[in-house]
C-alpha positions, 0 to 999 in steps of 0.5 A: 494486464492493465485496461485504459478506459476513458480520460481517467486512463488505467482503471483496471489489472489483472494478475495472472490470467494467462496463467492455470488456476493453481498456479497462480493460487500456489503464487498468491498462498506464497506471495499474497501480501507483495502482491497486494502491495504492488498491485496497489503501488502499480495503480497509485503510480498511474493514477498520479500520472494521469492526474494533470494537477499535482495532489500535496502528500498528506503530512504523516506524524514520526510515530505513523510514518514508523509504523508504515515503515515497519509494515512496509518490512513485513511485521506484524503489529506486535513486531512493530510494538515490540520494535517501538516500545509500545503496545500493540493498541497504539500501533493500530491507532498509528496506523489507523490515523496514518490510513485515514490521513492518506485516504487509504482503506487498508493497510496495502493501500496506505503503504502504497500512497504513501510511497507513491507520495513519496513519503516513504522510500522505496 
């Protein structure tokens, strides 16, 4: 479900609320992080759309745009160091950089703008 409100237009979702309780936590146990995710892309997408002035994409360095990209996969952080070579400490700094250039304040959320922005493919 999601709620229009006022001239900002969506403001709210809400998963599963017809659904009994333990169903829906059995979804979330299995599917938590895609859920996160799309909920998170879902209010990028419609922000933007209400939005009538066309906000620039941030600029994201290759190292940040990689790690978003491997997030995106579904690794974890030392996947991703593995999978670039590096330590696990400089893909926390990539991705730290990439959430704090995207305005993001989680990693979800980072993952979503940035494909909402349309720096990284679908």
């Amino acid at each position: 479900m999601i709620r229009v409100k006022g001239p900002i237009g969506a403001v709210g979702w809400n998963l599963g609320s017809t659904m009994p309780r333990q169903q829906l936590e059995k979804i979330l146990d299995r599917h938590g992080d895609i859920t996160r995710l799309a909920a998170h892309l879902s209010h990028e997408k419609l922000a933007r759309s209400d939005s009538s002035a066309e906000m620039a994409a941030p600029v994201l360095s290759p190292r940040e745009r990689e790690c978003l990209q491997w997030l995106a996969a579904g690794l974890r952080t030392k996947e991703i160091a593995d999978r670039m070579g590096i330590r696990p400490i400089t893909v926390e700094l990539h991705l730290r950089n990439a959430r704090n250039r995207l305005g993001a304040q989680t990693r979800e959320q980072a993952l979503a703008r940035a494909i909402a922005s349309g720096l990284l493919p679908v």
